[in-house]
Biopython code that builds the backbone (N, CA, C, O; Angstrom):
import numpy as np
from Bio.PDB.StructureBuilder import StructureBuilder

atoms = [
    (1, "UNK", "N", (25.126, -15.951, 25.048)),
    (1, "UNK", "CA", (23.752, -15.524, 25.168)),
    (1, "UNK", "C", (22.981, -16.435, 26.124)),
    (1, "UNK", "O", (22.361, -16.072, 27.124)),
    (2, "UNK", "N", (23.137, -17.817, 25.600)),
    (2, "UNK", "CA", (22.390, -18.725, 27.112)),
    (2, "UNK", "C", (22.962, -18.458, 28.107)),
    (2, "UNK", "O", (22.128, -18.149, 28.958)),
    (3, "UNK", "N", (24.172, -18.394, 28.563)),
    (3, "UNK", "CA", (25.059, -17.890, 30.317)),
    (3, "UNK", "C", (24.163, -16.698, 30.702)),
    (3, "UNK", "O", (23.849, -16.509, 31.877)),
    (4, "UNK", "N", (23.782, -15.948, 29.769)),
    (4, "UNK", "CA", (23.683, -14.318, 30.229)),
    (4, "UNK", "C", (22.374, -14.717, 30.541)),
    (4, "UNK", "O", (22.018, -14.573, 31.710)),
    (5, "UNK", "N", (21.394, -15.306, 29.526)),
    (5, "UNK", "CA", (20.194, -15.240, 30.102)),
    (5, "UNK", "C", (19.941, -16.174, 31.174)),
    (5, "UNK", "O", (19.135, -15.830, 32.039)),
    (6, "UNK", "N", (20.548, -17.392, 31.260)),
    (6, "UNK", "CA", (20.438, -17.869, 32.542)),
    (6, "UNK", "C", (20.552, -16.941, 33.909)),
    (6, "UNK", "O", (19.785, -16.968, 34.872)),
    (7, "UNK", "N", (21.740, -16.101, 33.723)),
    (7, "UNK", "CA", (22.306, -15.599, 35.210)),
    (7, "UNK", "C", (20.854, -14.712, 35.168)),
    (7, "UNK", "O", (20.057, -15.079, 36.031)),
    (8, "UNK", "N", (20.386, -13.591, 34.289)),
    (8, "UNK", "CA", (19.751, -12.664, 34.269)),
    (8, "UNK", "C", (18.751, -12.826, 34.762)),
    (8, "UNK", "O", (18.261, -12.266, 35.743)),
    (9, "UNK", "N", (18.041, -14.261, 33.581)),
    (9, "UNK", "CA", (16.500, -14.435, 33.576)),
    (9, "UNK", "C", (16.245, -15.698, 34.798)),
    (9, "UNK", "O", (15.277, -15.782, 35.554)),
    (10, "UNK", "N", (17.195, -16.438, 34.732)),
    (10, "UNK", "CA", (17.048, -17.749, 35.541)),
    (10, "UNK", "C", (17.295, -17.305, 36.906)),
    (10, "UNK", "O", (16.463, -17.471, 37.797)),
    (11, "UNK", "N", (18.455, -16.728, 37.092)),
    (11, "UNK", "CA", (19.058, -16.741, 38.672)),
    (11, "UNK", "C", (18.442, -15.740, 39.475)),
    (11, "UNK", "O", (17.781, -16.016, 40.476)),
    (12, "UNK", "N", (18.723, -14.120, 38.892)),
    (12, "UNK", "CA", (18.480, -12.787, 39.407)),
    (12, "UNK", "C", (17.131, -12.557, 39.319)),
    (12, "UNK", "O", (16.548, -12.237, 40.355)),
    (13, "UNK", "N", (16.380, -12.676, 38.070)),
    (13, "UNK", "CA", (15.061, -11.698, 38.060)),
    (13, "UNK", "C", (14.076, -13.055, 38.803)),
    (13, "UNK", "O", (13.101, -12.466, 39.268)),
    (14, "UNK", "N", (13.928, -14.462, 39.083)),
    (14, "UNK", "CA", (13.506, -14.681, 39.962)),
    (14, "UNK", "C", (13.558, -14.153, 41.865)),
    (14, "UNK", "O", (12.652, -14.094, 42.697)),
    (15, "UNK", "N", (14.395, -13.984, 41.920)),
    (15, "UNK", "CA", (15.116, -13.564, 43.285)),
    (15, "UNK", "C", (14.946, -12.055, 43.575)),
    (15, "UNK", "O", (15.029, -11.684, 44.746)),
    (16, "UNK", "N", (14.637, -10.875, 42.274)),
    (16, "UNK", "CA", (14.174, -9.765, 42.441)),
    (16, "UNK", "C", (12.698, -9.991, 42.589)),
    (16, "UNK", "O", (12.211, -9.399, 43.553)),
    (17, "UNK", "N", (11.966, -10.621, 41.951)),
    (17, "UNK", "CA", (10.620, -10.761, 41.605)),
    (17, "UNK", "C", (9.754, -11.154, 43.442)),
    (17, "UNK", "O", (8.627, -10.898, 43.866)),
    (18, "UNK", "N", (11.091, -11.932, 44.152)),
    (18, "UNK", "CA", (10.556, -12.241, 45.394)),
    (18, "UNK", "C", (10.843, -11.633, 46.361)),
    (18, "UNK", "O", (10.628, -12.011, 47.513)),
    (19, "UNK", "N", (11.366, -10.610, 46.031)),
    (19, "UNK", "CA", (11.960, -9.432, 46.856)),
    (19, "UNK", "C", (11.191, -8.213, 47.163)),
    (19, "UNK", "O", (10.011, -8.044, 46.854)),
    (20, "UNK", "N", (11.646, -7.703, 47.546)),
    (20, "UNK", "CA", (10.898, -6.131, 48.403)),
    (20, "UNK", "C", (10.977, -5.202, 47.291)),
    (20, "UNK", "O", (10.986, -3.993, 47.519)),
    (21, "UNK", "N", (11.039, -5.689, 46.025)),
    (21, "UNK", "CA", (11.310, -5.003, 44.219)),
    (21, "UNK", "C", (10.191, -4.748, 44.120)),
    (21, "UNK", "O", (9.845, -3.592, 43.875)),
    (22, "UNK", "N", (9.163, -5.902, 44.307)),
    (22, "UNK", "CA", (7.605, -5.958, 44.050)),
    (22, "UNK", "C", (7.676, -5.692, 42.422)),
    (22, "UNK", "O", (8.404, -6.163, 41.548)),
    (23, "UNK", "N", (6.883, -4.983, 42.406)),
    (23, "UNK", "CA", (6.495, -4.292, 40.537)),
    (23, "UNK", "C", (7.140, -3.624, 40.255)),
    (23, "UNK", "O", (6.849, -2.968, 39.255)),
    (24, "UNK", "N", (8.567, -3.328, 41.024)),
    (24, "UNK", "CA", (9.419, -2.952, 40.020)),
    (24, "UNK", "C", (10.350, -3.850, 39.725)),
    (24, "UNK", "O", (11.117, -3.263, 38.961)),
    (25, "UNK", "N", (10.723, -4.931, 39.889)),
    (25, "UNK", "CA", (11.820, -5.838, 40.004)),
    (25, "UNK", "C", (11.957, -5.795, 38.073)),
    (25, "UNK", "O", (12.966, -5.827, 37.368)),
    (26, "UNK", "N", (10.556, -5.718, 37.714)),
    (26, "UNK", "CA", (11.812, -6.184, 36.169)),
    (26, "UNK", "C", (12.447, -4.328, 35.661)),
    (26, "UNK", "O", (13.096, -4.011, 34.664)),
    (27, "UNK", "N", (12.166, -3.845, 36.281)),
    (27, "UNK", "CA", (12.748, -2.368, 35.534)),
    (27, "UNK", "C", (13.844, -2.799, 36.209)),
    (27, "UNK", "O", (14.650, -3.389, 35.490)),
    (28, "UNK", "N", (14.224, -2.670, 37.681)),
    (28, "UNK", "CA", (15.434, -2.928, 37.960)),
    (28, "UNK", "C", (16.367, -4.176, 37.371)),
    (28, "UNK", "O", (17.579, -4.148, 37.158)),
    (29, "UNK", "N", (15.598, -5.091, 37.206)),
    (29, "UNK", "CA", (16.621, -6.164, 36.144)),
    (29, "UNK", "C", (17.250, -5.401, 34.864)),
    (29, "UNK", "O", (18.382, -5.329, 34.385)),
    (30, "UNK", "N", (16.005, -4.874, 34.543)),
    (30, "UNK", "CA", (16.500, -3.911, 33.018)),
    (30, "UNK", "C", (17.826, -2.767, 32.997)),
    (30, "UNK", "O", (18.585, -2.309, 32.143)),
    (31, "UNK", "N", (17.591, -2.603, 34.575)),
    (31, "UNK", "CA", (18.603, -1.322, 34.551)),
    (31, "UNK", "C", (20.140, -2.185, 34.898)),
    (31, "UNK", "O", (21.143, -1.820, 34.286)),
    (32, "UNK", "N", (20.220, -3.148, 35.747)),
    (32, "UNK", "CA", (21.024, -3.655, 35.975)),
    (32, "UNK", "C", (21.564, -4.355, 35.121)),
    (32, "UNK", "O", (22.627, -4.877, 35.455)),
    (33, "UNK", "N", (20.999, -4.636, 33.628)),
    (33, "UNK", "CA", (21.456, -5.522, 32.651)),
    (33, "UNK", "C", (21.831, -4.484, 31.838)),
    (33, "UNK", "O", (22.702, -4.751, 31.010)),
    (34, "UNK", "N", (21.307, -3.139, 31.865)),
    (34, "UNK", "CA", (21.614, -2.140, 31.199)),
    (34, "UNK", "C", (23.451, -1.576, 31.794)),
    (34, "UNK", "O", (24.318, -1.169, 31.021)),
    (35, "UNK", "N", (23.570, -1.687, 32.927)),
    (35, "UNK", "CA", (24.573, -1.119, 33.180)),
    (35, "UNK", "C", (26.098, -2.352, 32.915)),
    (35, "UNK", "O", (27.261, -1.982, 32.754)),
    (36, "UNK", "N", (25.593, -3.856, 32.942)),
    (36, "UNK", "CA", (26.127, -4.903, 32.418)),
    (36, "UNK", "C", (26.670, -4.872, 31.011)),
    (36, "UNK", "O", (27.506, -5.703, 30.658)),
    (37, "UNK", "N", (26.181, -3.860, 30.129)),
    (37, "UNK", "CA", (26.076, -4.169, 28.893)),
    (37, "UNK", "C", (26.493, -2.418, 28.475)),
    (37, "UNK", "O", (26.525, -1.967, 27.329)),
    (38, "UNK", "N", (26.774, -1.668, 29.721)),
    (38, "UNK", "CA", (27.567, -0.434, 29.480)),
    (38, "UNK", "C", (28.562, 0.041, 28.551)),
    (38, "UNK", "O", (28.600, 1.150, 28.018)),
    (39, "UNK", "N", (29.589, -1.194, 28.378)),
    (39, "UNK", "CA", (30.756, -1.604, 27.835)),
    (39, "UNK", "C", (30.719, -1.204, 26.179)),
    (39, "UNK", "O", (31.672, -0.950, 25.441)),
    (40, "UNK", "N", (29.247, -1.244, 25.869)),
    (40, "UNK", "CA", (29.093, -1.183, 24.295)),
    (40, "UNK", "C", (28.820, -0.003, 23.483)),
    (40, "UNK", "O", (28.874, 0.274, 22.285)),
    (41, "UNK", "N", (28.516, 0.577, 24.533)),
    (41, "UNK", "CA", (28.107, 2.316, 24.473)),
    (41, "UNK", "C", (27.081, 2.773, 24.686)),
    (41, "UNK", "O", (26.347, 1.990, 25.289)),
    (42, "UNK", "N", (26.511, 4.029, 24.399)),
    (42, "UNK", "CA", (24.931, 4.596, 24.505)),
    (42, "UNK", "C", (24.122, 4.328, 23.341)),
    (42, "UNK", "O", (22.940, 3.987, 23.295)),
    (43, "UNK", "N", (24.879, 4.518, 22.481)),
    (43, "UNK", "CA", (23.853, 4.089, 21.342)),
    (43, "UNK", "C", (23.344, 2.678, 21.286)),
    (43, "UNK", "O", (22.186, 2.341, 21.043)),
    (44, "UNK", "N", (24.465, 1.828, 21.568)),
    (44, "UNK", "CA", (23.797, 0.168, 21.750)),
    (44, "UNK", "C", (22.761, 0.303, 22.692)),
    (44, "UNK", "O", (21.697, -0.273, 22.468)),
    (45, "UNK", "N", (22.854, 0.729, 23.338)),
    (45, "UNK", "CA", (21.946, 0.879, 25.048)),
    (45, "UNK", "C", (20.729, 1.308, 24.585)),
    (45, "UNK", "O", (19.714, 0.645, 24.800)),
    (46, "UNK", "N", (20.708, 2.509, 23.873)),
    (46, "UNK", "CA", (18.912, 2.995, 23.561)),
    (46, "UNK", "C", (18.499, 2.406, 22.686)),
    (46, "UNK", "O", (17.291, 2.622, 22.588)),
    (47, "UNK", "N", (18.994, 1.485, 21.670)),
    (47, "UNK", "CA", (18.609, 0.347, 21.567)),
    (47, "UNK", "C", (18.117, -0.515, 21.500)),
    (47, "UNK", "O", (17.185, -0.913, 20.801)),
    (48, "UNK", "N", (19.284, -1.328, 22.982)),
    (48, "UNK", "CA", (18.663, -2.515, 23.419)),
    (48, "UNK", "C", (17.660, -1.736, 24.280)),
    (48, "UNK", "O", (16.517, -2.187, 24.206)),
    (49, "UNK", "N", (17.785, -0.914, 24.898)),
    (49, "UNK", "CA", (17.155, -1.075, 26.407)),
    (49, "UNK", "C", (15.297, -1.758, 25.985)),
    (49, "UNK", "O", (14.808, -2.551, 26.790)),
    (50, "UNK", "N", (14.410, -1.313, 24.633)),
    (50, "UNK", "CA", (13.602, -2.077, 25.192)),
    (50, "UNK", "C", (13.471, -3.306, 24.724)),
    (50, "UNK", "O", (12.333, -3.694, 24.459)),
    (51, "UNK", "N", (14.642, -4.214, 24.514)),
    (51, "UNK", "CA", (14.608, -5.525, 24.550)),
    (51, "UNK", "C", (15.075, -5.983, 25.992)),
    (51, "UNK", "O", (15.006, -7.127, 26.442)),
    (52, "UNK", "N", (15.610, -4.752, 26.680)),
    (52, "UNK", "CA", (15.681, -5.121, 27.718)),
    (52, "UNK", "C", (14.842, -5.060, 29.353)),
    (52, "UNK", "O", (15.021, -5.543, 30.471)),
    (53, "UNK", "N", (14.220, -4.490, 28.924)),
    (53, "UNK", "CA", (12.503, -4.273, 29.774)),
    (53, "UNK", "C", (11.917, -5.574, 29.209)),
    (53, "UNK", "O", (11.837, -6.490, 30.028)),
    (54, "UNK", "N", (11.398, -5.885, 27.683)),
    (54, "UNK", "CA", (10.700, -6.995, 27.420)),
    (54, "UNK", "C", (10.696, -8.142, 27.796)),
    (54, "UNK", "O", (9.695, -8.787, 28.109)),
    (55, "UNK", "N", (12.516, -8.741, 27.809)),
    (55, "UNK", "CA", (12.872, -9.996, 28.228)),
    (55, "UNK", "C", (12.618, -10.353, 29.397)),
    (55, "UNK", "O", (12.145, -11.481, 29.532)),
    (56, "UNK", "N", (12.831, -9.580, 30.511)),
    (56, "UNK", "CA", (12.072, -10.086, 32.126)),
    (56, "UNK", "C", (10.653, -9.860, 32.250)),
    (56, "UNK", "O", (9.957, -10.122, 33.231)),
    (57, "UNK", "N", (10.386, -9.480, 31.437)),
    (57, "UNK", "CA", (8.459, -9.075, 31.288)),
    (57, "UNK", "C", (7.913, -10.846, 30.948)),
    (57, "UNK", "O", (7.340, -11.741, 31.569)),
    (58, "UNK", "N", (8.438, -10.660, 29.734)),
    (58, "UNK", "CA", (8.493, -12.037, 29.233)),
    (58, "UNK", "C", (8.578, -13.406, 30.351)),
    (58, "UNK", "O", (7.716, -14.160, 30.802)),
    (59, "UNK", "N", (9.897, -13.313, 30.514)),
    (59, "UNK", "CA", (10.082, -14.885, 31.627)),
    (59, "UNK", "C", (9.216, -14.636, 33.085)),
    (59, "UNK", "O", (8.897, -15.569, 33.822)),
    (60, "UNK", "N", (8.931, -13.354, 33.330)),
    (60, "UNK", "CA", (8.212, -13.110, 34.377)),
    (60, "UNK", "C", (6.547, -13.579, 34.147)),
    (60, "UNK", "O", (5.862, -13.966, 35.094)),
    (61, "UNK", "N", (6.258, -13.522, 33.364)),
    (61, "UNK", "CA", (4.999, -13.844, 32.585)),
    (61, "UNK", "C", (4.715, -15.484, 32.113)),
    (61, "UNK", "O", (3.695, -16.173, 32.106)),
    (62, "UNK", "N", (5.838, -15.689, 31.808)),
    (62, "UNK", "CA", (5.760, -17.385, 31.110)),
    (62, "UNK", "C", (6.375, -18.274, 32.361)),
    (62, "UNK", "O", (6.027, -19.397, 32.727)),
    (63, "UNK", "N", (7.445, -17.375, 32.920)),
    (63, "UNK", "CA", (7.729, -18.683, 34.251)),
    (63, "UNK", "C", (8.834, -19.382, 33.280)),
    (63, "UNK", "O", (9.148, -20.528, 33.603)),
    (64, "UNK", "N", (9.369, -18.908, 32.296)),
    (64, "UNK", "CA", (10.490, -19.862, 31.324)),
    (64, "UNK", "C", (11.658, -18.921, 30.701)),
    (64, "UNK", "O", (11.716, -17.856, 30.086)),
    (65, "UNK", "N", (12.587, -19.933, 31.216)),
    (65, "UNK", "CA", (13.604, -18.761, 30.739)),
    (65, "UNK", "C", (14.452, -19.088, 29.318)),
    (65, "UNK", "O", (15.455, -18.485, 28.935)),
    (66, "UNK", "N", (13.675, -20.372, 28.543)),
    (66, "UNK", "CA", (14.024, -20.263, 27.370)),
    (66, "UNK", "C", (13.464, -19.591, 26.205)),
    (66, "UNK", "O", (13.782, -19.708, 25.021)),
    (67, "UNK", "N", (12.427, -18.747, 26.845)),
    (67, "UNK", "CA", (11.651, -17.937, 25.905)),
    (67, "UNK", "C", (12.927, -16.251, 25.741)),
    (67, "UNK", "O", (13.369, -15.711, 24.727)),
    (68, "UNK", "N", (13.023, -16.092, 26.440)),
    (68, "UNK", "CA", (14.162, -15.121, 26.179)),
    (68, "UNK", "C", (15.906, -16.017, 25.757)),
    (68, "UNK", "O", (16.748, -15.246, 25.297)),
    (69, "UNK", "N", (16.211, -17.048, 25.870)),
    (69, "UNK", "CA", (17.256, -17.226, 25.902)),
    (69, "UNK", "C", (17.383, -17.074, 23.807)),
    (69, "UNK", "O", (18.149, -16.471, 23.054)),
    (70, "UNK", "N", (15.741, -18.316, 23.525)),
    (70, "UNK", "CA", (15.463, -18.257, 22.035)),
    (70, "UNK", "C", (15.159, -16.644, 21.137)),
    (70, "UNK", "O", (15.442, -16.490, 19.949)),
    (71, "UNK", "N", (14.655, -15.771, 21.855)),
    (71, "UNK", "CA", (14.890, -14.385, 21.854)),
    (71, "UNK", "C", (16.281, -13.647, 21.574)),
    (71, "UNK", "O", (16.759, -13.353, 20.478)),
    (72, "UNK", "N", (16.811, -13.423, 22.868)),
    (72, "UNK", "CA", (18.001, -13.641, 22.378)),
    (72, "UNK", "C", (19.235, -13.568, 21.487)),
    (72, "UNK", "O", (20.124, -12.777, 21.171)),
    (73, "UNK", "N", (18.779, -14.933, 21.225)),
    (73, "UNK", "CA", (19.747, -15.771, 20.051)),
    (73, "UNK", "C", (19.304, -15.082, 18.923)),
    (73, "UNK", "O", (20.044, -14.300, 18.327)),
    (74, "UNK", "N", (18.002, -15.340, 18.534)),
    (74, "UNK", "CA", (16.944, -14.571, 17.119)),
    (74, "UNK", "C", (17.615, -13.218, 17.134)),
    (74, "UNK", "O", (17.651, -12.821, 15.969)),
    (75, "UNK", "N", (18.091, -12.453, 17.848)),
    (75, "UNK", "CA", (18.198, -10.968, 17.971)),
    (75, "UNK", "C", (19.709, -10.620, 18.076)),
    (75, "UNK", "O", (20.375, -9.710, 17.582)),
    (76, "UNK", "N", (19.985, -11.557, 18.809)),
    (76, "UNK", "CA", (21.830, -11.622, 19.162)),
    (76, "UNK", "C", (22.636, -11.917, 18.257)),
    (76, "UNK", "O", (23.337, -11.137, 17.612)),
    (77, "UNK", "N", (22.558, -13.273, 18.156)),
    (77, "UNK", "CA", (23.081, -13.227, 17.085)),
    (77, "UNK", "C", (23.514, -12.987, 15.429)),
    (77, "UNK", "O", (24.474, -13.365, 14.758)),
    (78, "UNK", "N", (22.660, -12.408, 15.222)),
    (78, "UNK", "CA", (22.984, -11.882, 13.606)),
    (78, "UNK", "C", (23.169, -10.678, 14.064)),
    (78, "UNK", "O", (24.321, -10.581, 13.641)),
    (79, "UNK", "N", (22.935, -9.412, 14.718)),
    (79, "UNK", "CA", (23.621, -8.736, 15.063)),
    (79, "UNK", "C", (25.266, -8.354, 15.662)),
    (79, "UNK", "O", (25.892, -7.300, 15.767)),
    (80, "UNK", "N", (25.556, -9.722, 15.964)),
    (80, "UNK", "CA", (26.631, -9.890, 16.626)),
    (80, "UNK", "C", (27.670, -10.309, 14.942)),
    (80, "UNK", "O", (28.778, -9.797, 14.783)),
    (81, "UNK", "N", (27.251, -10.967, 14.211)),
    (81, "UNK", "CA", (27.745, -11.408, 13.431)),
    (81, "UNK", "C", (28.322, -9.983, 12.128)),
    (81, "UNK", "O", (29.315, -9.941, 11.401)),
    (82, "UNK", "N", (26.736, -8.626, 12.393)),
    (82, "UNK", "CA", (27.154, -7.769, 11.385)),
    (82, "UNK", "C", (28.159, -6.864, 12.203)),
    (82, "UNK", "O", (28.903, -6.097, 11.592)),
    (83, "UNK", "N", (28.189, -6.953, 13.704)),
    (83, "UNK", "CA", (29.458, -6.081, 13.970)),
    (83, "UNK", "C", (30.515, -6.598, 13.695)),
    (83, "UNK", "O", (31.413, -5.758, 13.738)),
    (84, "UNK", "N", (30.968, -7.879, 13.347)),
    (84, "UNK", "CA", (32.354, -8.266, 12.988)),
    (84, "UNK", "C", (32.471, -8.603, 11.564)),
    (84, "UNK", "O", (33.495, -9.208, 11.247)),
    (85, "UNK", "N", (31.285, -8.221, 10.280)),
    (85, "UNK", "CA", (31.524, -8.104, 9.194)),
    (85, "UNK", "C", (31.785, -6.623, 9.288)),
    (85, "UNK", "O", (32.030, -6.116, 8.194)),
    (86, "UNK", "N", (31.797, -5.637, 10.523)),
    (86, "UNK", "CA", (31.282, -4.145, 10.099)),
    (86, "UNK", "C", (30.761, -3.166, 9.397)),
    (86, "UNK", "O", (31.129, -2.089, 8.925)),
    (87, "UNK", "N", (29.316, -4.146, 9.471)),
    (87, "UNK", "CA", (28.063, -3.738, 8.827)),
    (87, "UNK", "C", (27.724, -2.842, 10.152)),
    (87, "UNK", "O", (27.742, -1.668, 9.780)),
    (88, "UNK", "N", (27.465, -2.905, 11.349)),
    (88, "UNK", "CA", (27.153, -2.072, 12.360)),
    (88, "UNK", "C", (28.575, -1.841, 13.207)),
    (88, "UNK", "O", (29.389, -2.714, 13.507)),
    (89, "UNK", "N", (28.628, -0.662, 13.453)),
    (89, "UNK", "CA", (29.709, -0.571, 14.716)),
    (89, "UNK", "C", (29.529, 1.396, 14.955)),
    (89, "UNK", "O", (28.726, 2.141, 14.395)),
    (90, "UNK", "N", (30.499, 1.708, 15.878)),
    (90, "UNK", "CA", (30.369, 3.220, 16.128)),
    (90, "UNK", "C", (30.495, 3.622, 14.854)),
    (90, "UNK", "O", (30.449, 4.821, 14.578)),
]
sb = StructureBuilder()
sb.init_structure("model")
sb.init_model(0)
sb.init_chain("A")
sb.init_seg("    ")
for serial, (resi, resn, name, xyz) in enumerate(atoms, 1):
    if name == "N":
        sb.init_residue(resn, " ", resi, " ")
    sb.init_atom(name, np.array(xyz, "f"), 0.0, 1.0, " ", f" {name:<3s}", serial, name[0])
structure = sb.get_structure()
């Protein structure tokens, strides 16, 4: 979860944000993290997707990318934990 949000929030959505993205750069982060995270299915996807609009809203707003990384984690992980009790899965 910190790797991902680093590359996402730290590396990319600065570098969209200064780009020719303008006001759209965090939808396109969203979509591009959306298609990153393809792997899990559609239902994970509608989902996440608006945790995944929020989180570059967020670091785009605060200038910090441990506000989503602590996000995240709060959200990631115990979810992550009930798909391998298989409390959630397809």
């Amino acid at each position: 979860m910190i790797t991902e949000e680093i590359l996402w929030r730290g590396y990319i959505l600065p570098r969209q944000l200064n780009s020719n993205y303008g006001k759209y750069a965090i939808l396109i982060n969203a979509l591009f993290h959306c298609v990153y995270h393809f792997v899990f299915g559609i239902k994970p996807l509608i989902i996440m997707f608006p945790m995944l609009i929020l989180m570059p809203l967020v670091v785009s707003k605060t200038k910090n990318t441990w506000t989503s990384i602590i996000i995240h984690t709060l959200i990631g992980a115990p979810a992550q934990v009930m798909i391998i009790l298989g409390v959630l899965g397809n």
